[in-house]
BALO-816445 format. One record per atom (N, C-alpha, C): atom name; residue in three letters; z, y, x; residue number from 1. Coordinates in steps of 0.2 Angstrom, whole numbers. Layout:
<mitis>
+------+------+-------+-------+-------+------+
: name : resn :    c3 :    c2 :    c1 : resi :
+------+------+-------+-------+-------+------+
:   CA :  ALA :     Z :     Y :     X :  NUM :
...
+------+------+-------+-------+-------+------+
</mitis>
This chain:
<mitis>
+------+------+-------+-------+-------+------+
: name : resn :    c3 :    c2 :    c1 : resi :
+------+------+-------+-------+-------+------+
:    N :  UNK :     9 :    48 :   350 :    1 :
:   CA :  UNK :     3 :    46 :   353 :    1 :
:    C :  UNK :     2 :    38 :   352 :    1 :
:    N :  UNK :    -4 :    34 :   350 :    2 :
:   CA :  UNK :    -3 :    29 :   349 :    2 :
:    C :  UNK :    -6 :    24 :   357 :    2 :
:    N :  UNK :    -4 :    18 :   354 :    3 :
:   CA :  UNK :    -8 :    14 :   359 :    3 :
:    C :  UNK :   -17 :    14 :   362 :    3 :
:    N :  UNK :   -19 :    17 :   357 :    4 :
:   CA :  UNK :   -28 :    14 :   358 :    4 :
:    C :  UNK :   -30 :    18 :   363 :    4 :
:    N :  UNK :   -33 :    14 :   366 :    5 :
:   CA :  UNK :   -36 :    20 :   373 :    5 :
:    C :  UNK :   -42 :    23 :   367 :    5 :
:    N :  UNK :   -42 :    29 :   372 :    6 :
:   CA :  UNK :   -47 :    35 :   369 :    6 :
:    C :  UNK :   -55 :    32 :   368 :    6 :
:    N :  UNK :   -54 :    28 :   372 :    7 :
:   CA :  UNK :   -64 :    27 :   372 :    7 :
:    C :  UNK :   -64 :    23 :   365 :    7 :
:    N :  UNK :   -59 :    20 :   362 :    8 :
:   CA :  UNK :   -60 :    15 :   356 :    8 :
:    C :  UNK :   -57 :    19 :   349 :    8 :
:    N :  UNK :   -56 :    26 :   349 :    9 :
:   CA :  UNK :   -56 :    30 :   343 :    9 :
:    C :  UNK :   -64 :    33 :   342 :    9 :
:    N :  UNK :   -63 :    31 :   335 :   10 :
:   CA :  UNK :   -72 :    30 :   331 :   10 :
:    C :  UNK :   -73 :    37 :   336 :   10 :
:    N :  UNK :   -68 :    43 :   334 :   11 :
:   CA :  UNK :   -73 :    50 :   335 :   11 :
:    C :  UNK :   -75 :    49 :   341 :   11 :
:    N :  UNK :   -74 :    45 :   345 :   12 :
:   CA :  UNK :   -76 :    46 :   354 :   12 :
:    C :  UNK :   -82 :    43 :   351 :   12 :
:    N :  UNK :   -84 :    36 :   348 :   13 :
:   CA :  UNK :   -90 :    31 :   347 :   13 :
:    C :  UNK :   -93 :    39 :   344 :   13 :
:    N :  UNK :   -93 :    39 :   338 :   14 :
:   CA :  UNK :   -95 :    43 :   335 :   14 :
:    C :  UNK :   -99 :    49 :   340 :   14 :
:    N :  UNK :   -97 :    52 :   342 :   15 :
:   CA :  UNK :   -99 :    57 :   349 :   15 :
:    C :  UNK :  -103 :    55 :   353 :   15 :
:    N :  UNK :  -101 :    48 :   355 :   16 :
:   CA :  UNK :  -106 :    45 :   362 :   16 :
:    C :  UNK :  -113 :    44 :   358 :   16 :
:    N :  UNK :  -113 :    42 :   351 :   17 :
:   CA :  UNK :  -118 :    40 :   349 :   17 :
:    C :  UNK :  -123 :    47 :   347 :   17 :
:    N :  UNK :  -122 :    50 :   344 :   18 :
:   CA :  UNK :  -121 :    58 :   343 :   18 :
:    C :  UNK :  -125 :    59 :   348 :   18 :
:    N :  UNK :  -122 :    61 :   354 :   19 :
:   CA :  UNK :  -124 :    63 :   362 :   19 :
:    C :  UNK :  -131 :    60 :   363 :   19 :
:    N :  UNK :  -130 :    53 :   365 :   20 :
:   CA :  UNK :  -135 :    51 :   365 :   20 :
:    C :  UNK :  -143 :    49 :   361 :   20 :
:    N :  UNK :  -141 :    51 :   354 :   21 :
:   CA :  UNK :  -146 :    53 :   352 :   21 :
:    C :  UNK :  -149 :    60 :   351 :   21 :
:    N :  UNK :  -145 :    64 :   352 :   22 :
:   CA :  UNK :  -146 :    73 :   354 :   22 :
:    C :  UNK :  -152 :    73 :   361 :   22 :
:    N :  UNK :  -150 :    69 :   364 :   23 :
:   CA :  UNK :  -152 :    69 :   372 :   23 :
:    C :  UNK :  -157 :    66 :   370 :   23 :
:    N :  UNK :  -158 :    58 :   365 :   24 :
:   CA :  UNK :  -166 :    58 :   366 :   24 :
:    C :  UNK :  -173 :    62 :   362 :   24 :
:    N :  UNK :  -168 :    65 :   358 :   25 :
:   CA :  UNK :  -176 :    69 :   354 :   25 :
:    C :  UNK :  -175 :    76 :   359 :   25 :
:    N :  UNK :  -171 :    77 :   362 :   26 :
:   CA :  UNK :  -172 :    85 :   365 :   26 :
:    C :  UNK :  -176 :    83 :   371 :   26 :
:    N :  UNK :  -176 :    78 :   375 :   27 :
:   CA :  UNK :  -180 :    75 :   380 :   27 :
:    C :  UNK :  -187 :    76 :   374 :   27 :
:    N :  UNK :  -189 :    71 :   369 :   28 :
:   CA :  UNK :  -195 :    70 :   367 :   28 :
:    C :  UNK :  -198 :    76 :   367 :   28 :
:    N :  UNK :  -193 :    83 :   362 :   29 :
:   CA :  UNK :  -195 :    88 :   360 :   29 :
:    C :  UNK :  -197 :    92 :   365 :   29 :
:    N :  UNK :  -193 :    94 :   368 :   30 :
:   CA :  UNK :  -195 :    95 :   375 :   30 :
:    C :  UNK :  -202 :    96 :   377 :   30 :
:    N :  UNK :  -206 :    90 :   377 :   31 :
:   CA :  UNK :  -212 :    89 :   379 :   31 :
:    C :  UNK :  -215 :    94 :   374 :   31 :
:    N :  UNK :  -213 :    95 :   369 :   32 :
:   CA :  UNK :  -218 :    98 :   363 :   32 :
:    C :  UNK :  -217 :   106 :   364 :   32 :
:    N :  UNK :  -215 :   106 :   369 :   33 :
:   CA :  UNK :  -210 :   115 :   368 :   33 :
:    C :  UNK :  -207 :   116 :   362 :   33 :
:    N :  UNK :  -200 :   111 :   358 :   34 :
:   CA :  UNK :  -199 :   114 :   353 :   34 :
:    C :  UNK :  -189 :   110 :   356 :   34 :
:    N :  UNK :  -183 :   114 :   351 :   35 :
:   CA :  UNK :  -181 :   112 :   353 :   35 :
:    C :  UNK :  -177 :   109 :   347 :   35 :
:    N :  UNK :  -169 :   108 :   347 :   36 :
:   CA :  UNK :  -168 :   101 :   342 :   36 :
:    C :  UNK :  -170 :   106 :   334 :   36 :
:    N :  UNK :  -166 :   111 :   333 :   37 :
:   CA :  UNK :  -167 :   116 :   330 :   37 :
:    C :  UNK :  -171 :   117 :   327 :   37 :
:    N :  UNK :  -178 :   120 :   331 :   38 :
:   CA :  UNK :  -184 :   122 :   330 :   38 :
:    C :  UNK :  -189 :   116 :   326 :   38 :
:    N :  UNK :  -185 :   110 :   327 :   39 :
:   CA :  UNK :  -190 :   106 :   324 :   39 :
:    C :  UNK :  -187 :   104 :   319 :   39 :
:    N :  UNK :  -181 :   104 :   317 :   40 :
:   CA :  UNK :  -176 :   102 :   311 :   40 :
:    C :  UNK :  -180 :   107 :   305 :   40 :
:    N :  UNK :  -180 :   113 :   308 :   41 :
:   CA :  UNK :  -185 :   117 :   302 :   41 :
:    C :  UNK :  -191 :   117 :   301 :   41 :
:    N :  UNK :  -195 :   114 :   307 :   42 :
:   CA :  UNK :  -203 :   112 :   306 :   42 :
:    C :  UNK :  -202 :   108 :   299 :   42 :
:    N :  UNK :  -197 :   102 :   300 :   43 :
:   CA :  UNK :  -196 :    99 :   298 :   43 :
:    C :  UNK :  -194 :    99 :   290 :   43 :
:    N :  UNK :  -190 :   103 :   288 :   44 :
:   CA :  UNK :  -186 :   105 :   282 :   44 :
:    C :  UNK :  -193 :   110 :   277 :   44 :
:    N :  UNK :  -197 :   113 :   282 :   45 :
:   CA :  UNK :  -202 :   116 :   279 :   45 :
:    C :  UNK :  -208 :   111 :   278 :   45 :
:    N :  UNK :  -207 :   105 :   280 :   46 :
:   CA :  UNK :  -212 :   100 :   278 :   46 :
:    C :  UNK :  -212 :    96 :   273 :   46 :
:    N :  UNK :  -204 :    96 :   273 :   47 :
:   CA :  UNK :  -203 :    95 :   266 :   47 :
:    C :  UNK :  -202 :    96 :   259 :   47 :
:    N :  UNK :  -199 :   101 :   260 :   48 :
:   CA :  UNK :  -198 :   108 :   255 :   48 :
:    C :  UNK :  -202 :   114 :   255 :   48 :
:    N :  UNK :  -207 :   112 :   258 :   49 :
:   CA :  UNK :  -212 :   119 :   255 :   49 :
:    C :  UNK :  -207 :   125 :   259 :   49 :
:    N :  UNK :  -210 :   134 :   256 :   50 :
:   CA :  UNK :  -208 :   138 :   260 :   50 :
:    C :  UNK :  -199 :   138 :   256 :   50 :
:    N :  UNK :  -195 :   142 :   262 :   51 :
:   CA :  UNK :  -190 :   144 :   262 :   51 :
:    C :  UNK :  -188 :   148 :   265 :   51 :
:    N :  UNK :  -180 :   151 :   262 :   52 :
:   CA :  UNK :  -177 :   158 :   265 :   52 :
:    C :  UNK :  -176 :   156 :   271 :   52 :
:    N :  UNK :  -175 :   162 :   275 :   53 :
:   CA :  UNK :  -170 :   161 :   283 :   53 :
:    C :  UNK :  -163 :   157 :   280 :   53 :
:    N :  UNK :  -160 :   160 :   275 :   54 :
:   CA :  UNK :  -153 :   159 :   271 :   54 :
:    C :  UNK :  -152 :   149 :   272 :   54 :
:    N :  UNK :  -160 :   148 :   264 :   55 :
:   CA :  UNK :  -159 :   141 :   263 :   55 :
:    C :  UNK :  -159 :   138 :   269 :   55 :
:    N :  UNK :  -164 :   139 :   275 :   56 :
:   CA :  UNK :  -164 :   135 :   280 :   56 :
:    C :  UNK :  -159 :   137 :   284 :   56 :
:    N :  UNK :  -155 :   141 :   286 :   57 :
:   CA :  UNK :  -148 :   141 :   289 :   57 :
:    C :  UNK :  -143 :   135 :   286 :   57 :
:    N :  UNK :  -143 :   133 :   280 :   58 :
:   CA :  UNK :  -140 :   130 :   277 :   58 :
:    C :  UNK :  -142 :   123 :   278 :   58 :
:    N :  UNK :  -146 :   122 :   277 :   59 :
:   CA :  UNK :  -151 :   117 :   278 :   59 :
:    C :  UNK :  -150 :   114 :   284 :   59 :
:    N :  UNK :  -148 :   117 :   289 :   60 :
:   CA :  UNK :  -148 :   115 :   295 :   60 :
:    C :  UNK :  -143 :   117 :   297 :   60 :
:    N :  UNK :  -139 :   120 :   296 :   61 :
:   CA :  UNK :  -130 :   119 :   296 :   61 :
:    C :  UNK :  -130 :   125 :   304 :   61 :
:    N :  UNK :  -133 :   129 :   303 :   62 :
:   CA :  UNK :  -132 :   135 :   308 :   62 :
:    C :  UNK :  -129 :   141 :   302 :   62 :
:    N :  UNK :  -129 :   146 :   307 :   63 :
:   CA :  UNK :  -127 :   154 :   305 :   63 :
:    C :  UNK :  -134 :   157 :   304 :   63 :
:    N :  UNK :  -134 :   162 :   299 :   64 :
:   CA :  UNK :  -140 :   166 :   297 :   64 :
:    C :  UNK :  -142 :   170 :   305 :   64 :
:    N :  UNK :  -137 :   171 :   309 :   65 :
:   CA :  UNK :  -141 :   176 :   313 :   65 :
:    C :  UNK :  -146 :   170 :   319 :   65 :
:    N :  UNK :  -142 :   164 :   318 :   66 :
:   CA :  UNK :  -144 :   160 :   324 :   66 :
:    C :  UNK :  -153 :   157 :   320 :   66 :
:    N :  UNK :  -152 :   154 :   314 :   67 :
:   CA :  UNK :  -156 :   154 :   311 :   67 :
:    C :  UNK :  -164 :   162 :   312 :   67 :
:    N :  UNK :  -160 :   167 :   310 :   68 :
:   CA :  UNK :  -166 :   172 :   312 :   68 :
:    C :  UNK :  -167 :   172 :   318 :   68 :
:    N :  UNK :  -166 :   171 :   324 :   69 :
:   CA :  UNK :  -169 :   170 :   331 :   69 :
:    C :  UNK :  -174 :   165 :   331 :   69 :
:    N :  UNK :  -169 :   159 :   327 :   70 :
:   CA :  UNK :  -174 :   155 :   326 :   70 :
:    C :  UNK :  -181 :   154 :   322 :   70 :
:    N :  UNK :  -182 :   157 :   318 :   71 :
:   CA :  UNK :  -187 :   160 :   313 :   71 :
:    C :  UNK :  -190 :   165 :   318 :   71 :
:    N :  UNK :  -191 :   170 :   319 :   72 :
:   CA :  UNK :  -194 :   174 :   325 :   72 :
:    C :  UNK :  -198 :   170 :   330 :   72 :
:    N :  UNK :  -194 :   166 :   334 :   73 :
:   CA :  UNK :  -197 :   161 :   339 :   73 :
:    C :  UNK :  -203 :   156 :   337 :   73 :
:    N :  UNK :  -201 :   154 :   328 :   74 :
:   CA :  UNK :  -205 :   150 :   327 :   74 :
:    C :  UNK :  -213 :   154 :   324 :   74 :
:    N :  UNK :  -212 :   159 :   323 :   75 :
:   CA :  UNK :  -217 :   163 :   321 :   75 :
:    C :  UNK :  -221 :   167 :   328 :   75 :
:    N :  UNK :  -219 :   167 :   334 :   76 :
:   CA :  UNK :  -221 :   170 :   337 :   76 :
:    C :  UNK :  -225 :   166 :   341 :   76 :
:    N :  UNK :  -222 :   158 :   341 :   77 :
:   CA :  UNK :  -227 :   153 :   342 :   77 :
:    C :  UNK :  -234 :   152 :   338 :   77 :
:    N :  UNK :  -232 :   155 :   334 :   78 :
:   CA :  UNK :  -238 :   152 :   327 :   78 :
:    C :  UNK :  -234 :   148 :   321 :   78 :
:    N :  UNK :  -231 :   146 :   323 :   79 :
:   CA :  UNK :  -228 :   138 :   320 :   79 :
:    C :  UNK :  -227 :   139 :   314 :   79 :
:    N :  UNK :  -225 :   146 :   311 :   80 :
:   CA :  UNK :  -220 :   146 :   304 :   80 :
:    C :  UNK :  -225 :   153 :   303 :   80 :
:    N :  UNK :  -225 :   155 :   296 :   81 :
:   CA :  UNK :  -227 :   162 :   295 :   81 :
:    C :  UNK :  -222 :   164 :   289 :   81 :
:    N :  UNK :  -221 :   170 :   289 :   82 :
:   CA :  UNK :  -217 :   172 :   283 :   82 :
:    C :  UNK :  -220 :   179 :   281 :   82 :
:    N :  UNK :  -217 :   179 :   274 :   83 :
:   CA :  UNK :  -221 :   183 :   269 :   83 :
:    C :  UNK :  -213 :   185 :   266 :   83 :
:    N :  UNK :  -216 :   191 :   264 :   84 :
:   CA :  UNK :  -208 :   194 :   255 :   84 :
:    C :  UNK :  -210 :   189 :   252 :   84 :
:    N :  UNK :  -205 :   188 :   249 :   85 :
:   CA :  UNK :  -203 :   181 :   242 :   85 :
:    C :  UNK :  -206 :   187 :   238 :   85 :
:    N :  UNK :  -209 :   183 :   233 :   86 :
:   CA :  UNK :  -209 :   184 :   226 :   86 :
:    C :  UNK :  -205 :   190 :   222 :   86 :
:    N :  UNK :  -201 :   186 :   222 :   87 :
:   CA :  UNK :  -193 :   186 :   217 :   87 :
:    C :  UNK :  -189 :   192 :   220 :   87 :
:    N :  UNK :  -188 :   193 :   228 :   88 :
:   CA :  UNK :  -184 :   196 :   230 :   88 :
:    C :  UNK :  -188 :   200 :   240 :   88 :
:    N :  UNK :  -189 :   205 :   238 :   89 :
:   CA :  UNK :  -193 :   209 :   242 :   89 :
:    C :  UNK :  -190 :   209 :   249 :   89 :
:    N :  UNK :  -184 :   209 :   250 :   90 :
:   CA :  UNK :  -184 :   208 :   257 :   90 :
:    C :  UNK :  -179 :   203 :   259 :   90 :
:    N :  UNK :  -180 :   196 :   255 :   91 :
:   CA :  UNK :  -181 :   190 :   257 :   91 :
:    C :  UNK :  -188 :   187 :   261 :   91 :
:    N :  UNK :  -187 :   186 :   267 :   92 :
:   CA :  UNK :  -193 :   182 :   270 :   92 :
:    C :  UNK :  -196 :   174 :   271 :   92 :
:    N :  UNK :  -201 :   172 :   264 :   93 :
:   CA :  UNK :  -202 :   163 :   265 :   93 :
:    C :  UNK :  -203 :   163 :   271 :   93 :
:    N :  UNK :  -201 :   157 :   274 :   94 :
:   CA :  UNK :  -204 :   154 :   279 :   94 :
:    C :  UNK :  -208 :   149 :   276 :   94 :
:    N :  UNK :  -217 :   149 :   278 :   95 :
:   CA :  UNK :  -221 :   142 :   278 :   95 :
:    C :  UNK :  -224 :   138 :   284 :   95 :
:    N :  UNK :  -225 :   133 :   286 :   96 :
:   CA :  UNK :  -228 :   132 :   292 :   96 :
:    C :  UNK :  -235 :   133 :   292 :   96 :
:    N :  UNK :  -238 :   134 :   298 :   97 :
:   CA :  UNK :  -244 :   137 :   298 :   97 :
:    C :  UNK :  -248 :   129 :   299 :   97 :
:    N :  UNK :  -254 :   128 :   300 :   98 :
:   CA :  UNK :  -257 :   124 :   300 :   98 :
:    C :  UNK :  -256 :   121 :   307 :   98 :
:    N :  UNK :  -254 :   125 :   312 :   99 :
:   CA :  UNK :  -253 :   123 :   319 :   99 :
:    C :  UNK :  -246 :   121 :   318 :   99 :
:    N :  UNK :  -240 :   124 :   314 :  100 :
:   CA :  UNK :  -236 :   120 :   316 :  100 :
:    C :  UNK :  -234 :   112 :   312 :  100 :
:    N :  UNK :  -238 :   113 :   307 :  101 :
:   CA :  UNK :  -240 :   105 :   305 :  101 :
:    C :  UNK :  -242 :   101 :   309 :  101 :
:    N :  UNK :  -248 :   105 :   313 :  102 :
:   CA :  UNK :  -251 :    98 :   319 :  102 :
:    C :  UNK :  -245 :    96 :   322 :  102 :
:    N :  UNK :  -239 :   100 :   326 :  103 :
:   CA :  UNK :  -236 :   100 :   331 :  103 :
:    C :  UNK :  -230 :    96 :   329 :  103 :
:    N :  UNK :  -228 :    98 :   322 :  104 :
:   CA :  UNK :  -222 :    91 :   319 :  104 :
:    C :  UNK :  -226 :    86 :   319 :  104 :
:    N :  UNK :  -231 :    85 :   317 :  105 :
:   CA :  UNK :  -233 :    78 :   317 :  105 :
:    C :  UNK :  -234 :    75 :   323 :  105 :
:    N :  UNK :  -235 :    77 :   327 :  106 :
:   CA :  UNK :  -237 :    74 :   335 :  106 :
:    C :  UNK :  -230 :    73 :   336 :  106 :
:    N :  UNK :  -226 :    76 :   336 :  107 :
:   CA :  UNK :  -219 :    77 :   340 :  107 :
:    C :  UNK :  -216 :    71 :   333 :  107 :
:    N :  UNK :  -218 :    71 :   328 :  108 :
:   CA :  UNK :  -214 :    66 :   323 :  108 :
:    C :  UNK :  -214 :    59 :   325 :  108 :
:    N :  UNK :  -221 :    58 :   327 :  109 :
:   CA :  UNK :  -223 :    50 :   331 :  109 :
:    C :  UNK :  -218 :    50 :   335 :  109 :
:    N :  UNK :  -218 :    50 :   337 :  110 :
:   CA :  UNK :  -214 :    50 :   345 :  110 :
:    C :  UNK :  -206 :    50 :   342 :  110 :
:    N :  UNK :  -204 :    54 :   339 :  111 :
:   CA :  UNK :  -196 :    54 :   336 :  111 :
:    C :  UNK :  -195 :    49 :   333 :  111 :
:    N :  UNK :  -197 :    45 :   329 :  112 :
:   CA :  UNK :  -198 :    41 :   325 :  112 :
:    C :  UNK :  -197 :    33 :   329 :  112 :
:    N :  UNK :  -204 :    33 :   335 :  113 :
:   CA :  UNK :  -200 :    29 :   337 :  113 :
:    C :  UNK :  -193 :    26 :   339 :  113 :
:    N :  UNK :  -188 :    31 :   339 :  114 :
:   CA :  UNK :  -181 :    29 :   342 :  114 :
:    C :  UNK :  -179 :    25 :   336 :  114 :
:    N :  UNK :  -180 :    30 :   329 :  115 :
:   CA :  UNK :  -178 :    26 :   323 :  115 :
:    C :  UNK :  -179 :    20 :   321 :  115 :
:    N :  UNK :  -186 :    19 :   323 :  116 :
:   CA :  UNK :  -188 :    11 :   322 :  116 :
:    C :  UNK :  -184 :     8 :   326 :  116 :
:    N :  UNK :  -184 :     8 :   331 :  117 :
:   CA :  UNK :  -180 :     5 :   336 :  117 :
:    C :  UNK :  -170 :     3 :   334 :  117 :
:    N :  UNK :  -170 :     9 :   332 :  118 :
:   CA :  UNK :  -162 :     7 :   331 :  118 :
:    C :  UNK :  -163 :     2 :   323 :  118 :
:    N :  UNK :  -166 :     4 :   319 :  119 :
:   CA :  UNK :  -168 :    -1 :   314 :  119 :
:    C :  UNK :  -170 :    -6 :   316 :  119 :
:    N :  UNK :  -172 :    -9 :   319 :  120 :
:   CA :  UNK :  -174 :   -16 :   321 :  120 :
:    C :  UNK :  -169 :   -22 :   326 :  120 :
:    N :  UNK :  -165 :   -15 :   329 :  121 :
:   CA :  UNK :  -160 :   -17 :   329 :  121 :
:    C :  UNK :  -152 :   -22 :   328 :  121 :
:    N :  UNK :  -156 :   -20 :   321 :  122 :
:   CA :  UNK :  -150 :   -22 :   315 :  122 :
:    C :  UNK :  -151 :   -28 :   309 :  122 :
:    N :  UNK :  -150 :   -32 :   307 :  123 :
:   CA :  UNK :  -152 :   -34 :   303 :  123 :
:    C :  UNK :  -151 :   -29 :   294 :  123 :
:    N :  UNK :  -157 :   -32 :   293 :  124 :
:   CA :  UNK :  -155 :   -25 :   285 :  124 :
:    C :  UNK :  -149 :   -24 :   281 :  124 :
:    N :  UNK :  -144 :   -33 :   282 :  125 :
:   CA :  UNK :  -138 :   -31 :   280 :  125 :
:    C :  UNK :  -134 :   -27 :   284 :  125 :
:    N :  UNK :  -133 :   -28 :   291 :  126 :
:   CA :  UNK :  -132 :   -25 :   295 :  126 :
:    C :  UNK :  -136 :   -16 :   295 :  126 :
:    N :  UNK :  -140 :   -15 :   293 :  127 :
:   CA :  UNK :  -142 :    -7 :   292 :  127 :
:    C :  UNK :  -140 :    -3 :   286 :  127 :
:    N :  UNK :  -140 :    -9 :   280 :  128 :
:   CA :  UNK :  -137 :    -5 :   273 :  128 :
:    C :  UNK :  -129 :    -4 :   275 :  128 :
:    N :  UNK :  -124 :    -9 :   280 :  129 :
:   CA :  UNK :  -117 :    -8 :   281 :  129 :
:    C :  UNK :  -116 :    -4 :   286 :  129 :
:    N :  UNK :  -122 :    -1 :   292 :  130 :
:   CA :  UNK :  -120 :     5 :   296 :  130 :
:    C :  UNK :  -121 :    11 :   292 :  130 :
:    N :  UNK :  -127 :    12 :   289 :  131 :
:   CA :  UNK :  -128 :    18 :   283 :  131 :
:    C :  UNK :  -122 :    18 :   278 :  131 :
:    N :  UNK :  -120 :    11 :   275 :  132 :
:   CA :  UNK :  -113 :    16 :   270 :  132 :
:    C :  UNK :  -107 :    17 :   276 :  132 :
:    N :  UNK :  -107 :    14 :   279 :  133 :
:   CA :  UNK :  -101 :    17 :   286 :  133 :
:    C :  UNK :  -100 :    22 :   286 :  133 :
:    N :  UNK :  -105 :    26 :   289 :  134 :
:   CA :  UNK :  -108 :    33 :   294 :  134 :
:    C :  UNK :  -106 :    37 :   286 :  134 :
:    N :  UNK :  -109 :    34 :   280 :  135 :
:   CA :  UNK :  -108 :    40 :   275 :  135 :
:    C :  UNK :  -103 :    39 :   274 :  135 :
:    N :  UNK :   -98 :    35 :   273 :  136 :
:   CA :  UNK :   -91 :    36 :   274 :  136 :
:    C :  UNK :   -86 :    40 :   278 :  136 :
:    N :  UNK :   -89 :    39 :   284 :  137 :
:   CA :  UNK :   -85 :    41 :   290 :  137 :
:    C :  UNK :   -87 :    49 :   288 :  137 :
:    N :  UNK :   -94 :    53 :   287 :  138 :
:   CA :  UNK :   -97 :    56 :   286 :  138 :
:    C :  UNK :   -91 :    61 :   282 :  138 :
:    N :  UNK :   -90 :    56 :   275 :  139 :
:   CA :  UNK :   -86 :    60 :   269 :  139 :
:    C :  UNK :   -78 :    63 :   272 :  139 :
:    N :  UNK :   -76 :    59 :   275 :  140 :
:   CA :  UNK :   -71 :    60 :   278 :  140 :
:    C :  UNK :   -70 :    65 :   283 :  140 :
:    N :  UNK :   -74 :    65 :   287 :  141 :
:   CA :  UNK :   -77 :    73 :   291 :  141 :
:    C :  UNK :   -77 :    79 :   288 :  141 :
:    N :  UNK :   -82 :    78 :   282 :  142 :
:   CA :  UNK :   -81 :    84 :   279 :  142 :
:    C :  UNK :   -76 :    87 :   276 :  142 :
:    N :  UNK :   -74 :    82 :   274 :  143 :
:   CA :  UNK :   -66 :    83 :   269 :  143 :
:    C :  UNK :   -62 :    86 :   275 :  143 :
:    N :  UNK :   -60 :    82 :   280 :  144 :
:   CA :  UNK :   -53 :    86 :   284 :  144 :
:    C :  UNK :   -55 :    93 :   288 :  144 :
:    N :  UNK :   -63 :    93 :   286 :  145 :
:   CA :  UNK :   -65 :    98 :   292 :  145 :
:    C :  UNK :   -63 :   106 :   286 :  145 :
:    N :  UNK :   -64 :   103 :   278 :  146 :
:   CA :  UNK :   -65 :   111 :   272 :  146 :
:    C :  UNK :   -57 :   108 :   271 :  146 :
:    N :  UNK :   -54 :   105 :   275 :  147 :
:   CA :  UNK :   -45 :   104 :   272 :  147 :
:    C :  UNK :   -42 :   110 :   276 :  147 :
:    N :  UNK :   -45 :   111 :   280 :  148 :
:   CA :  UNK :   -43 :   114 :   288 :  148 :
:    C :  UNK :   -46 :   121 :   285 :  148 :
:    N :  UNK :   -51 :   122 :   286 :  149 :
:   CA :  UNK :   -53 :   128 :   282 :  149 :
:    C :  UNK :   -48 :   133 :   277 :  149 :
:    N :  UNK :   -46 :   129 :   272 :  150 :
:   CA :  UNK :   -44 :   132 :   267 :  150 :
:    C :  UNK :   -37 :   132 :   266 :  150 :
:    N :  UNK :   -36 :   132 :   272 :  151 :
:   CA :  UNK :   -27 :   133 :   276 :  151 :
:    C :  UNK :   -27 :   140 :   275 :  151 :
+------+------+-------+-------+-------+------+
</mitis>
């Protein structure tokens, strides 16, 4: 055991920080009847055009079944529509429908401003040195988390 008290180990910082931005988009989203998830693929489909349940489970770092509930929901909203792929018949694209375009967008504003907010925060050198941080720290998570895996 070492000397550091626990509240001064990064993964604690790392968590509280985590937390608390979990908690502010879920409040924002919230308002929009969407939750962190639902709008991570609103999302991922604004970017990328249509995609499988598969890609976007990946994408957003769930499981395929948690993803399918998710995809259901979002189509029973309106939000997303899915069609057979092309390529593979009982693969289902997901694209957003026109309404769930209005509705990332509204909800986008509003998300965004936390972003601004912590960027302004920072001075740029001070923003370029928390961004390679976080991807450092980032690398390192990954690593011990597929070291641990492959025991």
């Amino acid at each position: 055991m070492t000397d550091v008290p626990v509240e001064e180990y990064l993964c604690t910082r790392i968590r509280q920080a985590e937390q608390a931005l979990m908690a502010h988009h879920e409040a924002v989203l919230r308002g929009y009847g969407l939750t962190m998830i639902q709008y991570t693929v609103l999302l991922a489909l604004s970017r990328q055009g249509g995609m499988s349940g598969a890609q976007l489970a990946r994408s957003c770092g769930v499981t395929q079944q948690t993803m399918a509930s998710v995809l259901t929901n979002l189509a029973a909203k309106n939000l997303i529509h899915r069609e057979a792929s092309a390529v593979h018949a009982k693969v289902q694209i997901a694209t957003l429908t026109d309404q769930g375009r209005s509705l990332l967008d509204r909800a986008y504003q509003e998300v965004i401003v936390l972003e601004r907010a912590l960027t302004d925060t920072f001075s740029p050198t001070e923003h370029a040195s928390l961004c390679t941080l976080l991807e450092r720290a980032t690398t390192v998570l990954v690593d011990q988390t597929a070291s641990i895996r492959s025991r």
